[in-house]
Steps between C-alpha positions, in 0.01 A plus 500: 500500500635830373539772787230724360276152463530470861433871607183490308439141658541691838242765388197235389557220824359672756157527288477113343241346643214789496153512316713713182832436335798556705650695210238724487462563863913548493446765208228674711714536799804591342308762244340653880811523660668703190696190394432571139801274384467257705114441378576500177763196560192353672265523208793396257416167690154489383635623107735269452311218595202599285183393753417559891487267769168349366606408140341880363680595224588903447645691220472199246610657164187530197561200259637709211755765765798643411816288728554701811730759464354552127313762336205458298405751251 
């Protein structure tokens, strides 16, 4: 585990096991307490994996988009 995997990891444990994803919950507390860096390496989490705790999938691309990092015209 990369040091900045385990700093986030530090961030999220202390809300697993609640009604809500423990990412989210992290992001929320970080985001109040004017850790705006620090939530965004929380919700990187939830990007890079591509779904939530549940199996919900988020920012699925259209069938027919552009690669990320590409512009369509």
């Amino acid at each position: 585990m990369s040091n900045k995997n385990a700093k986030v990891a530090a961030l999220i444990d202390p809300w697993r096991g609640r009604d809500l994803d423990a990412r989210y919950l992290a992001y929320f507390d970080c985001f109040n307490r004017g850790l705006f860096y620090e939530a965004h390496e929380v919700l990187e989490e939830l990007w890079l994996l591509g779904t939530d705790s549940i199996g919900r999938r988020f920012c699925a691309p259209a069938k027919n988009a552009a690669p990320p990092g590409c512009f369509s015209l």
